[in-house]
mmCIF entry with sequence, helices, sheets and N, C-alpha, C, O atoms, coordinates in Angstrom:
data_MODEL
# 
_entry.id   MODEL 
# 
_entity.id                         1 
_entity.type                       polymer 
_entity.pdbx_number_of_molecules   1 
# 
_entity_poly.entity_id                      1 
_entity_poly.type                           'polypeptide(L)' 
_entity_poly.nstd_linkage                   no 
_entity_poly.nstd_monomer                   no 
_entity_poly.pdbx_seq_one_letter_code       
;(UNK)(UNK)(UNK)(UNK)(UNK)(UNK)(UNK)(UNK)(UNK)(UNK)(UNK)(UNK)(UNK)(UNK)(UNK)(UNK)
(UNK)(UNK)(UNK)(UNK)(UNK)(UNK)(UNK)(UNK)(UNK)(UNK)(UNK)(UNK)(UNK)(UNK)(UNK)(UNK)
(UNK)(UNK)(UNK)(UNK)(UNK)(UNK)(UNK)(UNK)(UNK)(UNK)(UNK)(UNK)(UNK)(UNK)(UNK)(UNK)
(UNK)(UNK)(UNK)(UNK)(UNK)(UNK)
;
_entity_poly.pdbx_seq_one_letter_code_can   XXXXXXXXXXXXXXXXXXXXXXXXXXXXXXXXXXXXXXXXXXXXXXXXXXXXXX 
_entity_poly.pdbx_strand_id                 A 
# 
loop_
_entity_poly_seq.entity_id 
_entity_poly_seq.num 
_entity_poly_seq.mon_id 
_entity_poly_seq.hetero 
1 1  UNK n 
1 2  UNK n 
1 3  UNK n 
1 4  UNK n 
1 5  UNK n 
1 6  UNK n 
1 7  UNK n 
1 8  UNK n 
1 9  UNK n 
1 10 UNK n 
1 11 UNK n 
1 12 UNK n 
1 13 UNK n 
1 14 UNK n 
1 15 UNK n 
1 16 UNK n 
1 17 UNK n 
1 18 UNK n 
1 19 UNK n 
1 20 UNK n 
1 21 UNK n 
1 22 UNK n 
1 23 UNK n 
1 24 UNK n 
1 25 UNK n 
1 26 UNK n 
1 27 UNK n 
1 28 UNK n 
1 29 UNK n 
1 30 UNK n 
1 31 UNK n 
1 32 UNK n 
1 33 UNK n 
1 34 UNK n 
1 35 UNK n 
1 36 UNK n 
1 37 UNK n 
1 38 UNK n 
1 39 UNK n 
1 40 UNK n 
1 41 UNK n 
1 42 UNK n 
1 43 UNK n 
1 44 UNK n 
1 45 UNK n 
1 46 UNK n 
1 47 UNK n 
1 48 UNK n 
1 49 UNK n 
1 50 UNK n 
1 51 UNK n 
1 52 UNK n 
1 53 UNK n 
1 54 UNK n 
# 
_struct_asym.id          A 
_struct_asym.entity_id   1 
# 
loop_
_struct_conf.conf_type_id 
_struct_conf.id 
_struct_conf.pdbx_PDB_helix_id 
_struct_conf.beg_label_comp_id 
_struct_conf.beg_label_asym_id 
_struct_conf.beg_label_seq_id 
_struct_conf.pdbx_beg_PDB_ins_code 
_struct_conf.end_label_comp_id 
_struct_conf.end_label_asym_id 
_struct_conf.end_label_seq_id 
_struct_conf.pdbx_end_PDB_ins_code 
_struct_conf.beg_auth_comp_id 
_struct_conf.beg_auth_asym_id 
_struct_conf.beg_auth_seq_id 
_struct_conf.end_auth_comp_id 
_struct_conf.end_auth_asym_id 
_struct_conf.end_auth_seq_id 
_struct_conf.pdbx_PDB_helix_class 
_struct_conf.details 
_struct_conf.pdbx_PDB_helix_length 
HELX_P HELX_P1 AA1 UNK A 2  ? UNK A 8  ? UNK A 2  UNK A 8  1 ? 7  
HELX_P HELX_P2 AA2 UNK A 15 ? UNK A 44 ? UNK A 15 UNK A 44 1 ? 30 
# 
_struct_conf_type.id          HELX_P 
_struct_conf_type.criteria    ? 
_struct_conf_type.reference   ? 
# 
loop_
_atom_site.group_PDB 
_atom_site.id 
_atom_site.type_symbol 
_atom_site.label_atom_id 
_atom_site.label_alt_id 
_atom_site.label_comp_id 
_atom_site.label_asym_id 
_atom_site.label_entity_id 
_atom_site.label_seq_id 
_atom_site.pdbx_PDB_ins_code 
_atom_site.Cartn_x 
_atom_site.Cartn_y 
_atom_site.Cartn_z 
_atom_site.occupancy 
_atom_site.B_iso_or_equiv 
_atom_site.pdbx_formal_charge 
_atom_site.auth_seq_id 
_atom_site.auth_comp_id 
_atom_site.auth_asym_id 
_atom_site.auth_atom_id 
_atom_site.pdbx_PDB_model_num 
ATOM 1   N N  . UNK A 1 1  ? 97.113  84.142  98.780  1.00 0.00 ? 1  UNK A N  1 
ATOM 2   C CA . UNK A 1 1  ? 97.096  82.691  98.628  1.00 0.00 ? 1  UNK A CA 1 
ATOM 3   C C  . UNK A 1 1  ? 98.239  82.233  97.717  1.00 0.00 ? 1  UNK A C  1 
ATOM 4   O O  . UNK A 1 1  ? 98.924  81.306  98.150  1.00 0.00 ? 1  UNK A O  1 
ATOM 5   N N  . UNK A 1 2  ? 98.600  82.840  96.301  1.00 0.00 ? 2  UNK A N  1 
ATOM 6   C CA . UNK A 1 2  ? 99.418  82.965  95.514  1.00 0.00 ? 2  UNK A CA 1 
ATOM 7   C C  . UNK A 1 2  ? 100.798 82.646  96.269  1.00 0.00 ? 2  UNK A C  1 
ATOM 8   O O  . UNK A 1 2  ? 101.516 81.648  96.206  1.00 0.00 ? 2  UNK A O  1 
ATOM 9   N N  . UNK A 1 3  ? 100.935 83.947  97.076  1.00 0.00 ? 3  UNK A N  1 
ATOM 10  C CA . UNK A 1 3  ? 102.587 83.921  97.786  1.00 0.00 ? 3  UNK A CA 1 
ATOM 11  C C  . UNK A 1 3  ? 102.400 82.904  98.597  1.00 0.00 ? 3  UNK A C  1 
ATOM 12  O O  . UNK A 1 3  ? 103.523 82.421  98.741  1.00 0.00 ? 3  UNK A O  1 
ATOM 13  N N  . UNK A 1 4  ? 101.549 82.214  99.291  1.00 0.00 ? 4  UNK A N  1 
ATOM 14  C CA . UNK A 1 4  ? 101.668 81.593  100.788 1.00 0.00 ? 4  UNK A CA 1 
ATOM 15  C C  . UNK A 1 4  ? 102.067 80.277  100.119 1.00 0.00 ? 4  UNK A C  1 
ATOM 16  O O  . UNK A 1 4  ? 102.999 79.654  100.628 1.00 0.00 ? 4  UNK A O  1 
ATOM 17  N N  . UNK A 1 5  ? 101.335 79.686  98.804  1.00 0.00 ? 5  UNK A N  1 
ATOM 18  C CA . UNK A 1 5  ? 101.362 78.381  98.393  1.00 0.00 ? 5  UNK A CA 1 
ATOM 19  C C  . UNK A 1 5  ? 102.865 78.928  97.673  1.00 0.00 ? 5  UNK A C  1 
ATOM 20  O O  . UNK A 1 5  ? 103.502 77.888  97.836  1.00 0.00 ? 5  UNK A O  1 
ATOM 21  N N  . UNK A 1 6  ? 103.695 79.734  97.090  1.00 0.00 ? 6  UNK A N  1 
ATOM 22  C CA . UNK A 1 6  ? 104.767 79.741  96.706  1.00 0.00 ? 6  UNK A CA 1 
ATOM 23  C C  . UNK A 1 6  ? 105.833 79.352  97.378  1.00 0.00 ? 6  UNK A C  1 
ATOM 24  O O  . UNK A 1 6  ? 106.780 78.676  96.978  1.00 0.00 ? 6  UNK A O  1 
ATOM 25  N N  . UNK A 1 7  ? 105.597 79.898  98.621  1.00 0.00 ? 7  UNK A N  1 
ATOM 26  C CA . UNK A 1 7  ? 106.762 79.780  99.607  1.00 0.00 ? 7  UNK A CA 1 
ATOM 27  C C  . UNK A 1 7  ? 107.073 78.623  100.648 1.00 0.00 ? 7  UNK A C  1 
ATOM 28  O O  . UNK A 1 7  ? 108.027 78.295  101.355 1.00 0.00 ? 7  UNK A O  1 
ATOM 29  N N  . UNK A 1 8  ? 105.290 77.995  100.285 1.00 0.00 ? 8  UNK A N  1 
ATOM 30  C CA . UNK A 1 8  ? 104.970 76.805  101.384 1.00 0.00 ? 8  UNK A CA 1 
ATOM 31  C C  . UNK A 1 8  ? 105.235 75.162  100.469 1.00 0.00 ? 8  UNK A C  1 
ATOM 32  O O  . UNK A 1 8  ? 105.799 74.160  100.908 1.00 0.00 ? 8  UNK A O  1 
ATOM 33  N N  . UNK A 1 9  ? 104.862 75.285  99.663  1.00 0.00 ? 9  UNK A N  1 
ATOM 34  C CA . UNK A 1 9  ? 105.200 74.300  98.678  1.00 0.00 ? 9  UNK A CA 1 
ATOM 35  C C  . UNK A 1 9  ? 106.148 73.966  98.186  1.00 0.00 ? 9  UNK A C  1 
ATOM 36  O O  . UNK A 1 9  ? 106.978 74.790  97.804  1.00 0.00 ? 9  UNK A O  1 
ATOM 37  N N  . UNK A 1 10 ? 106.363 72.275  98.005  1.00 0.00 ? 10 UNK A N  1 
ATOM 38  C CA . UNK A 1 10 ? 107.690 71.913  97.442  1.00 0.00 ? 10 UNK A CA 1 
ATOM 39  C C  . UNK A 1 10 ? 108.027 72.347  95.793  1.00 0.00 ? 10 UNK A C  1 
ATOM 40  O O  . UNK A 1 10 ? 108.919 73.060  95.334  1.00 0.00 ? 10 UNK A O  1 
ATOM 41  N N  . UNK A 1 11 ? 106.915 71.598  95.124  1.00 0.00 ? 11 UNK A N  1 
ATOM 42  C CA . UNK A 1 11 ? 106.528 72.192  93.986  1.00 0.00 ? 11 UNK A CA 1 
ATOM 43  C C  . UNK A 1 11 ? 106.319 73.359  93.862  1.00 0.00 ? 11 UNK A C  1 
ATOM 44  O O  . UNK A 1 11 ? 105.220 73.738  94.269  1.00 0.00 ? 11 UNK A O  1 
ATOM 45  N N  . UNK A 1 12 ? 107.148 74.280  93.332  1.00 0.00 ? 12 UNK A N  1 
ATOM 46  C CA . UNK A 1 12 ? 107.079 75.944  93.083  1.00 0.00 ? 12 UNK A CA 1 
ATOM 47  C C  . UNK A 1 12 ? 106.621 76.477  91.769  1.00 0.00 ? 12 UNK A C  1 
ATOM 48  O O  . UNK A 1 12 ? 106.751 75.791  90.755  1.00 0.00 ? 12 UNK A O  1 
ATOM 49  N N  . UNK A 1 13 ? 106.229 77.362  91.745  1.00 0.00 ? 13 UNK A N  1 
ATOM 50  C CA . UNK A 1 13 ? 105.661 78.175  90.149  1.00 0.00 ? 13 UNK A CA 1 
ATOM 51  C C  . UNK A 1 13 ? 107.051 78.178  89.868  1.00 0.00 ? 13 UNK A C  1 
ATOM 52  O O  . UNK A 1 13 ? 107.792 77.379  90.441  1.00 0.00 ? 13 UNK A O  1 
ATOM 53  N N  . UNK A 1 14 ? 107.563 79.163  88.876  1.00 0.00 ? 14 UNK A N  1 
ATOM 54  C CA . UNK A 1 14 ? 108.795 79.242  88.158  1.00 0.00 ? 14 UNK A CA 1 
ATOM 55  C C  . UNK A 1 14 ? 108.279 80.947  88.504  1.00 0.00 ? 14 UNK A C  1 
ATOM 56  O O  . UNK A 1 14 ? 107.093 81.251  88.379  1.00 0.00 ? 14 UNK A O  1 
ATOM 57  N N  . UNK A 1 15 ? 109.198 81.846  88.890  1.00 0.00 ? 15 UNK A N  1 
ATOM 58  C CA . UNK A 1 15 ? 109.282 83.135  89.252  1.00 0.00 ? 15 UNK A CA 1 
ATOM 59  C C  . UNK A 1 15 ? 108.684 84.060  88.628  1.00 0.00 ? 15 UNK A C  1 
ATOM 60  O O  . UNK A 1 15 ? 108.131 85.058  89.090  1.00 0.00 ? 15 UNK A O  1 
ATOM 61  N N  . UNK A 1 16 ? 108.873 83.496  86.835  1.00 0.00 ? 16 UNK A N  1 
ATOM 62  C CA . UNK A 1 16 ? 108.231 85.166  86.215  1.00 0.00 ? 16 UNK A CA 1 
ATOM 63  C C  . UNK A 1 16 ? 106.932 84.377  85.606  1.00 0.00 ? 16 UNK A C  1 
ATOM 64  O O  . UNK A 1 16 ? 106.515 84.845  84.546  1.00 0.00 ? 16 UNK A O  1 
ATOM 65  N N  . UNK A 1 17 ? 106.296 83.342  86.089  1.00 0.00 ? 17 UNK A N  1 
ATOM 66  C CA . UNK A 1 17 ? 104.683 82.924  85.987  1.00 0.00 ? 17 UNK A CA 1 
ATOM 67  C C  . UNK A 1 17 ? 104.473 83.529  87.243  1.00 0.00 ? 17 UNK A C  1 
ATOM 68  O O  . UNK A 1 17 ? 103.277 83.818  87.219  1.00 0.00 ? 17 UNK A O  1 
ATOM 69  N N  . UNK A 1 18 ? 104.948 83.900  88.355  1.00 0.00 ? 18 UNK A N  1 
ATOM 70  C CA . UNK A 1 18 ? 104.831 84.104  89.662  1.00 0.00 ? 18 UNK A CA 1 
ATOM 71  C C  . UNK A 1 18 ? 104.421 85.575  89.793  1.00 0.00 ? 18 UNK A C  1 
ATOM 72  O O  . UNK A 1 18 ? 103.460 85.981  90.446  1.00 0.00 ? 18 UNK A O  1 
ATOM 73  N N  . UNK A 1 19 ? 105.557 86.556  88.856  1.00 0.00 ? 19 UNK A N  1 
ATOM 74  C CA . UNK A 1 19 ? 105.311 87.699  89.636  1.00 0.00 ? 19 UNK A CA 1 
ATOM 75  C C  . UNK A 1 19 ? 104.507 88.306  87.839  1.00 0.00 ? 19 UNK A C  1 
ATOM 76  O O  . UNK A 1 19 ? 104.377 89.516  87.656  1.00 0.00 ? 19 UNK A O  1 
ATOM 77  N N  . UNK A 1 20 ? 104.104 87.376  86.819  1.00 0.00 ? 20 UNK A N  1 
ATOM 78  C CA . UNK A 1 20 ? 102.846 88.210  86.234  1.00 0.00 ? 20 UNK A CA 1 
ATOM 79  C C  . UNK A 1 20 ? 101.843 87.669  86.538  1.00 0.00 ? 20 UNK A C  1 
ATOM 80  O O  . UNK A 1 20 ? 100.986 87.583  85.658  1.00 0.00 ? 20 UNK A O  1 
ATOM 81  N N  . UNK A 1 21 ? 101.607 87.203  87.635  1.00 0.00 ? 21 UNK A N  1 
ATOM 82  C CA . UNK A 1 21 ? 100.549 86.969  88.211  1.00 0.00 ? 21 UNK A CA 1 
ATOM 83  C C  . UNK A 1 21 ? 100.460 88.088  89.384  1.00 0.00 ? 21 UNK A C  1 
ATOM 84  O O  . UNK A 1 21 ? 99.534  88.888  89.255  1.00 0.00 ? 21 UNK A O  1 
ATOM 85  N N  . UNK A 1 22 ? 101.241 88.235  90.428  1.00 0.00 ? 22 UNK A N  1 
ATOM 86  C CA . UNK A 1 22 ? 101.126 89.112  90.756  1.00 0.00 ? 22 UNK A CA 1 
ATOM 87  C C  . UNK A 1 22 ? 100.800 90.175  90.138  1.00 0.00 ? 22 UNK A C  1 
ATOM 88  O O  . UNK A 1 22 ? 99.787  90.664  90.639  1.00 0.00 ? 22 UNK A O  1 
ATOM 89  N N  . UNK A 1 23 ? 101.380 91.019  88.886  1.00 0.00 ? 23 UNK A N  1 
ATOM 90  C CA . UNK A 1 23 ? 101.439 92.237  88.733  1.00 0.00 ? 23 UNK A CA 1 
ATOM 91  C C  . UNK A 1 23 ? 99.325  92.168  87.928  1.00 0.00 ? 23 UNK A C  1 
ATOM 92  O O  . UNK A 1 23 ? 98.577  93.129  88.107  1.00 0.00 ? 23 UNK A O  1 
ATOM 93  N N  . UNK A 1 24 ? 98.998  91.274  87.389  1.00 0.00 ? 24 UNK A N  1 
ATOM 94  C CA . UNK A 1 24 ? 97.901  90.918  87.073  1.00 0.00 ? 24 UNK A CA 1 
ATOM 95  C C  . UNK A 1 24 ? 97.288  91.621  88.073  1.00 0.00 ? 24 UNK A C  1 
ATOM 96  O O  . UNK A 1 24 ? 96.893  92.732  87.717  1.00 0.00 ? 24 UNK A O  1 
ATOM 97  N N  . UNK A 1 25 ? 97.078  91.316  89.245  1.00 0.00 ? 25 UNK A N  1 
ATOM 98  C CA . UNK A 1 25 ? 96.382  91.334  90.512  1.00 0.00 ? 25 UNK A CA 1 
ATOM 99  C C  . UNK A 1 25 ? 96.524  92.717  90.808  1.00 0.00 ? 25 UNK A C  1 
ATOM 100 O O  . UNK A 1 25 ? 95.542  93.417  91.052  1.00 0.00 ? 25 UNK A O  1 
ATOM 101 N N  . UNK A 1 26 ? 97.937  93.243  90.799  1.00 0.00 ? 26 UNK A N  1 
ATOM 102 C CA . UNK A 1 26 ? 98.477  94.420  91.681  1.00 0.00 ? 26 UNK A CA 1 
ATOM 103 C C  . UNK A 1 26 ? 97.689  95.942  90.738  1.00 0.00 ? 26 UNK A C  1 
ATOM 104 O O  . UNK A 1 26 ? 97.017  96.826  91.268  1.00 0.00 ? 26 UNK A O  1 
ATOM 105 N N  . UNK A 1 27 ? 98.010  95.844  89.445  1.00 0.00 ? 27 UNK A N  1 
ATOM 106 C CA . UNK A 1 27 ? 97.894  97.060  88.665  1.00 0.00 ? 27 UNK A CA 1 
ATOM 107 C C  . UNK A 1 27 ? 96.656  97.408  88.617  1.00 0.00 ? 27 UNK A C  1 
ATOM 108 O O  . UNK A 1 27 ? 96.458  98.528  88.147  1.00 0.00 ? 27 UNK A O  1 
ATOM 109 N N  . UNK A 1 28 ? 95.731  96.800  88.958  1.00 0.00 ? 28 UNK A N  1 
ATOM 110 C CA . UNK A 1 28 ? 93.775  96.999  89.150  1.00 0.00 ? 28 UNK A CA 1 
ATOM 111 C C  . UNK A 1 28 ? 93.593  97.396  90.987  1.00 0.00 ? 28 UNK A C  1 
ATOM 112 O O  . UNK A 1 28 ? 92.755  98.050  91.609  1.00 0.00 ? 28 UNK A O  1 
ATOM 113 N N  . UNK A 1 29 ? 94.666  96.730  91.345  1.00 0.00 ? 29 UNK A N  1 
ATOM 114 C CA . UNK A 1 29 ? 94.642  97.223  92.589  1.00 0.00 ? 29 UNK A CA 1 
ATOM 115 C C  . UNK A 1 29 ? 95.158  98.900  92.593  1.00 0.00 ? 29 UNK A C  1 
ATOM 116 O O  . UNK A 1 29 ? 94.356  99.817  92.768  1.00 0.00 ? 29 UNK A O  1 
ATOM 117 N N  . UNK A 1 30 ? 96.432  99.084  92.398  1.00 0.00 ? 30 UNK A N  1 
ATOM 118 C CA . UNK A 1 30 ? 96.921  100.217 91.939  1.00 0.00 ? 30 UNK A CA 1 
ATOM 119 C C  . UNK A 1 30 ? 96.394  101.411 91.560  1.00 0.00 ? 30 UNK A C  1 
ATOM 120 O O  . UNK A 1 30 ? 96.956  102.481 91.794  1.00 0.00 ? 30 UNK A O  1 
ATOM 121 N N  . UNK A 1 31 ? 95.252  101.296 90.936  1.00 0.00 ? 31 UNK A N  1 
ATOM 122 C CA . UNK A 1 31 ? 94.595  101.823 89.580  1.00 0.00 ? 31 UNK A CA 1 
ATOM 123 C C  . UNK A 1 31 ? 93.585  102.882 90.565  1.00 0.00 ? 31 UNK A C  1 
ATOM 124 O O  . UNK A 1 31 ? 93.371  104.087 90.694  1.00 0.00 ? 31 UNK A O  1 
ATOM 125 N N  . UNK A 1 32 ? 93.035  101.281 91.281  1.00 0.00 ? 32 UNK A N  1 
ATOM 126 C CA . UNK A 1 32 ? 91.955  102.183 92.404  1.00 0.00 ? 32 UNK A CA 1 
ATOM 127 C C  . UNK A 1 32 ? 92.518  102.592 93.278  1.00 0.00 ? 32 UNK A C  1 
ATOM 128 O O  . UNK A 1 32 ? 91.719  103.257 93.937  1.00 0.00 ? 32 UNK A O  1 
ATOM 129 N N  . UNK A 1 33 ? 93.436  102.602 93.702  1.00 0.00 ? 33 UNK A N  1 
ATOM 130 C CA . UNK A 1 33 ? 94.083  103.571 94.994  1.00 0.00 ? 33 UNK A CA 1 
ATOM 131 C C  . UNK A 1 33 ? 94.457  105.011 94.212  1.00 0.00 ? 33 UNK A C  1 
ATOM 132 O O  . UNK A 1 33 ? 94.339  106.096 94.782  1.00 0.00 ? 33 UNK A O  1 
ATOM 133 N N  . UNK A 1 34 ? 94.953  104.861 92.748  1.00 0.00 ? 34 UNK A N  1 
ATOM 134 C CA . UNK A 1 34 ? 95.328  106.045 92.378  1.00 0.00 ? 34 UNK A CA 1 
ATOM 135 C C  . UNK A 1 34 ? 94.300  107.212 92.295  1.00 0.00 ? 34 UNK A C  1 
ATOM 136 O O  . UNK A 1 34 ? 94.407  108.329 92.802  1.00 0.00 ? 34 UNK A O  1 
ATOM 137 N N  . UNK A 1 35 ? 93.334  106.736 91.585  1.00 0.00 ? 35 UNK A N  1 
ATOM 138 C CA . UNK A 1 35 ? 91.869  107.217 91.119  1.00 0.00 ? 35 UNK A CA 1 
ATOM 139 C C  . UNK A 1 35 ? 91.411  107.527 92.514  1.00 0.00 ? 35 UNK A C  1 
ATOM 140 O O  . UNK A 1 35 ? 90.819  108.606 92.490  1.00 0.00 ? 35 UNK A O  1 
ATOM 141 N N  . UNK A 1 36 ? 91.451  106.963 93.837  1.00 0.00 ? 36 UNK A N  1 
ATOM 142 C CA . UNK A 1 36 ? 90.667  107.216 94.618  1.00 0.00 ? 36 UNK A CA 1 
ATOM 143 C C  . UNK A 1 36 ? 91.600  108.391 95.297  1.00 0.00 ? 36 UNK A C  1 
ATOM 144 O O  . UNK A 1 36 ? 90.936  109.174 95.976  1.00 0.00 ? 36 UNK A O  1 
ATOM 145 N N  . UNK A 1 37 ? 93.300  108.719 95.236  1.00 0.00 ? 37 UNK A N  1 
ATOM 146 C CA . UNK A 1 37 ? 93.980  109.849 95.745  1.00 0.00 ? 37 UNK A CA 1 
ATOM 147 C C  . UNK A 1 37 ? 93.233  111.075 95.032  1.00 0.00 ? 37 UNK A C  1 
ATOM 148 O O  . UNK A 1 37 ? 92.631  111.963 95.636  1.00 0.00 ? 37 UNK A O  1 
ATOM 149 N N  . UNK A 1 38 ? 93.409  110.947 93.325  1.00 0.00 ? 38 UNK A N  1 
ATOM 150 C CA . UNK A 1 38 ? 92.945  111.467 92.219  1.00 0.00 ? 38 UNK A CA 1 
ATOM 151 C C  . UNK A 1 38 ? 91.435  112.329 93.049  1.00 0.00 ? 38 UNK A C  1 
ATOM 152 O O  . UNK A 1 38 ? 91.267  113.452 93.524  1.00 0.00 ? 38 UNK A O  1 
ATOM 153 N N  . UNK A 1 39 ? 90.784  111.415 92.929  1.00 0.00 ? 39 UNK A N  1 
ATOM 154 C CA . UNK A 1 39 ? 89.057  111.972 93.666  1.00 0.00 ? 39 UNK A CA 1 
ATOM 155 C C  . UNK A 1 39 ? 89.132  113.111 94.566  1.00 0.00 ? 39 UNK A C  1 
ATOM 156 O O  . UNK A 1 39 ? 88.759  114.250 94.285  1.00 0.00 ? 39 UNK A O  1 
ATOM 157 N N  . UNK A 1 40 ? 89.808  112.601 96.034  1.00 0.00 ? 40 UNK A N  1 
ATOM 158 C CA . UNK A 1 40 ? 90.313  113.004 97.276  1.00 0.00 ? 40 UNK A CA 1 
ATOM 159 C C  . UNK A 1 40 ? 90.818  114.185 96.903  1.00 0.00 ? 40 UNK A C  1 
ATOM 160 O O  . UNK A 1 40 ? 90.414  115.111 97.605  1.00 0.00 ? 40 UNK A O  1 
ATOM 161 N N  . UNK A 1 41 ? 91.537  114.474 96.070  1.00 0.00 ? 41 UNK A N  1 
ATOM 162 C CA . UNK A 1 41 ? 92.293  115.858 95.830  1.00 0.00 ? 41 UNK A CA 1 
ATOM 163 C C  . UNK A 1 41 ? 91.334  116.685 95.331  1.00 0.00 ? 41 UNK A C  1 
ATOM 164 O O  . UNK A 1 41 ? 91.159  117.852 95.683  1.00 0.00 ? 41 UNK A O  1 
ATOM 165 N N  . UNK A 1 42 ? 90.605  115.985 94.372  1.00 0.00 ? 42 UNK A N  1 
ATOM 166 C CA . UNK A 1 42 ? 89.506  117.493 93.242  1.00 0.00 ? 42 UNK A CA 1 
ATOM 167 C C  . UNK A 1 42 ? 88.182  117.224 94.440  1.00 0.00 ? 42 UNK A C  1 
ATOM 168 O O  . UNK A 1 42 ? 87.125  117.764 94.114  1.00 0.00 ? 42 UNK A O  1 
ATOM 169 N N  . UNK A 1 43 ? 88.174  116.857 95.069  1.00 0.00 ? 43 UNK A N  1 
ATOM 170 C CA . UNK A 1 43 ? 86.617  116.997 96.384  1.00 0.00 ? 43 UNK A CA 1 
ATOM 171 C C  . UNK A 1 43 ? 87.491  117.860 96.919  1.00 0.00 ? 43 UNK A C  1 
ATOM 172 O O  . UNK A 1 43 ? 86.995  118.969 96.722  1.00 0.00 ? 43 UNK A O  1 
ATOM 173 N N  . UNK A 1 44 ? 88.806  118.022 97.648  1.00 0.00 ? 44 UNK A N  1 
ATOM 174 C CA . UNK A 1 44 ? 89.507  118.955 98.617  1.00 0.00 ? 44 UNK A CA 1 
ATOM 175 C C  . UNK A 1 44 ? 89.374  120.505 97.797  1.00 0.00 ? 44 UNK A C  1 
ATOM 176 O O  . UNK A 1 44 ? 88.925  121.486 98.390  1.00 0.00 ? 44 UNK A O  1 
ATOM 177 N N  . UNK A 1 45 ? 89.738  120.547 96.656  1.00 0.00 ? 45 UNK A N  1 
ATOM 178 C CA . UNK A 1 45 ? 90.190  121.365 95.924  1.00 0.00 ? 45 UNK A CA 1 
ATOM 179 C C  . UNK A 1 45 ? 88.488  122.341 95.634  1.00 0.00 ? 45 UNK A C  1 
ATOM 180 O O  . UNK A 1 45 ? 88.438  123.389 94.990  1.00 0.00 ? 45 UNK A O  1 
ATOM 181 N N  . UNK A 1 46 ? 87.784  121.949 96.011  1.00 0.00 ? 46 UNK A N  1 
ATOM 182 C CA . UNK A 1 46 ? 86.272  122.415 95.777  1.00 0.00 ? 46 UNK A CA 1 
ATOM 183 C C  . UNK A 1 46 ? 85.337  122.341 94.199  1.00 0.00 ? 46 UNK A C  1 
ATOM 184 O O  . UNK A 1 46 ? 85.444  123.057 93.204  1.00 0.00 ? 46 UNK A O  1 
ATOM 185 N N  . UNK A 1 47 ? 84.481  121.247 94.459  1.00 0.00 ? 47 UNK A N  1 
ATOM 186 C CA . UNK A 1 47 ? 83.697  120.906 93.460  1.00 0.00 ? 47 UNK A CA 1 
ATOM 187 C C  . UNK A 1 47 ? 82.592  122.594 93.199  1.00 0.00 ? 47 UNK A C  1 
ATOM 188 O O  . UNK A 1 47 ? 81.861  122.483 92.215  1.00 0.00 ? 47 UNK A O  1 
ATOM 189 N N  . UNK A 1 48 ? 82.516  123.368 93.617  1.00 0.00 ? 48 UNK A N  1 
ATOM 190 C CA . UNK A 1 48 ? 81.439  124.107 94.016  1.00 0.00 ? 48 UNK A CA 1 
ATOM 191 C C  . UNK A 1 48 ? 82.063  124.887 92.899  1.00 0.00 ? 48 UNK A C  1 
ATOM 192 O O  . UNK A 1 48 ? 81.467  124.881 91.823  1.00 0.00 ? 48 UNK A O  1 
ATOM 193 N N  . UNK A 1 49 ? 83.316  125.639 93.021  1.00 0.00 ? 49 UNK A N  1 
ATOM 194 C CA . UNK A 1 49 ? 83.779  126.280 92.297  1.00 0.00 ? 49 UNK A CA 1 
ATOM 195 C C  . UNK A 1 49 ? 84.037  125.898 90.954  1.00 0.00 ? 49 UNK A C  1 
ATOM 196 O O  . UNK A 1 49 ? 83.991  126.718 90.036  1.00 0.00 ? 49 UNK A O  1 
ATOM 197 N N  . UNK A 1 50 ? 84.360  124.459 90.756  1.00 0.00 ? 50 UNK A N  1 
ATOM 198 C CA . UNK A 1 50 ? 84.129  123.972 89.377  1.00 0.00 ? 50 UNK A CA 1 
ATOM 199 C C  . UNK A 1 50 ? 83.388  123.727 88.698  1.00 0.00 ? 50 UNK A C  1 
ATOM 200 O O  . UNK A 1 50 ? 83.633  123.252 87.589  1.00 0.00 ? 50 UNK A O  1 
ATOM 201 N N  . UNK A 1 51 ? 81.706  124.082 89.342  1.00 0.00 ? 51 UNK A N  1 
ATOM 202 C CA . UNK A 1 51 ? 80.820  123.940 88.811  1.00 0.00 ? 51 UNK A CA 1 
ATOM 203 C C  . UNK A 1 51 ? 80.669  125.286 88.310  1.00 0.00 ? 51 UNK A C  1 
ATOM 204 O O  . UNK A 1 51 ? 80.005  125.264 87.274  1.00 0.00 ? 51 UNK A O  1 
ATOM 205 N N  . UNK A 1 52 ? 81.039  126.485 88.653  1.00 0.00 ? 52 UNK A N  1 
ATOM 206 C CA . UNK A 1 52 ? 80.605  127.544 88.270  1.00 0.00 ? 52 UNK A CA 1 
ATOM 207 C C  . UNK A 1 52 ? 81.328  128.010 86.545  1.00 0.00 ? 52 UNK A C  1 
ATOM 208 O O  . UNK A 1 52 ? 81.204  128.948 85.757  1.00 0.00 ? 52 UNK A O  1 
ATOM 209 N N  . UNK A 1 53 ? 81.951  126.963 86.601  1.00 0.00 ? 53 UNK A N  1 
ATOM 210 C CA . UNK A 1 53 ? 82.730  127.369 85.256  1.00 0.00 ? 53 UNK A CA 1 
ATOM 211 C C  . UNK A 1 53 ? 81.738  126.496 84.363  1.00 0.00 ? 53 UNK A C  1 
ATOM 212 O O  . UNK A 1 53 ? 82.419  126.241 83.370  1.00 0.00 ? 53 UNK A O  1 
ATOM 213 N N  . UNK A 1 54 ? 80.873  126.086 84.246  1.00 0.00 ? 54 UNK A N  1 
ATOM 214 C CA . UNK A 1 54 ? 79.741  125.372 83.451  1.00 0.00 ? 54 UNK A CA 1 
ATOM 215 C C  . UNK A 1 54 ? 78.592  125.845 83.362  1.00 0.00 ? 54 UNK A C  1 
ATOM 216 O O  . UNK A 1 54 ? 77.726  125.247 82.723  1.00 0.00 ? 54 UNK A O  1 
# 
C-alpha cells in the first residue's frame, strides 16, 4: 500500500521517511524467513540424533 500510494500520488513521502518505513516492515519480515531456513536445516540435519546428546 506504502509503494502503490508513493508512486500513485501527487503528494509524495520524502524518500528516506519512505524507505525506513519500508525497512521497518522488511527486517521482521526477514527475520522470519531466516529463522524459518535456520529450522529447515537443523529438522534436515536430524533432531533424533541431537537428542541423544542430552
Amino acid at each position: 500500500m506504502i509503494s502503490y500510494f508513493q508512486f500513485t500520488e501527487s503528494t509524495k513521502i520524502p524518500w528516506v521517511i519512505y524507505f525506513i518505513i519500508v525497512l521497518l516492515f522488511g527486517l521482521p519480515l526477514f527475520g522470519i524467513i531466516y529463522n524459518l531456513f535456520l529450522r529447515i536445516k537443523e529438522i534436515l540435519k536430524g533432531e533424533e540424533d541431537e537428542a541423544s546428546k542430552y
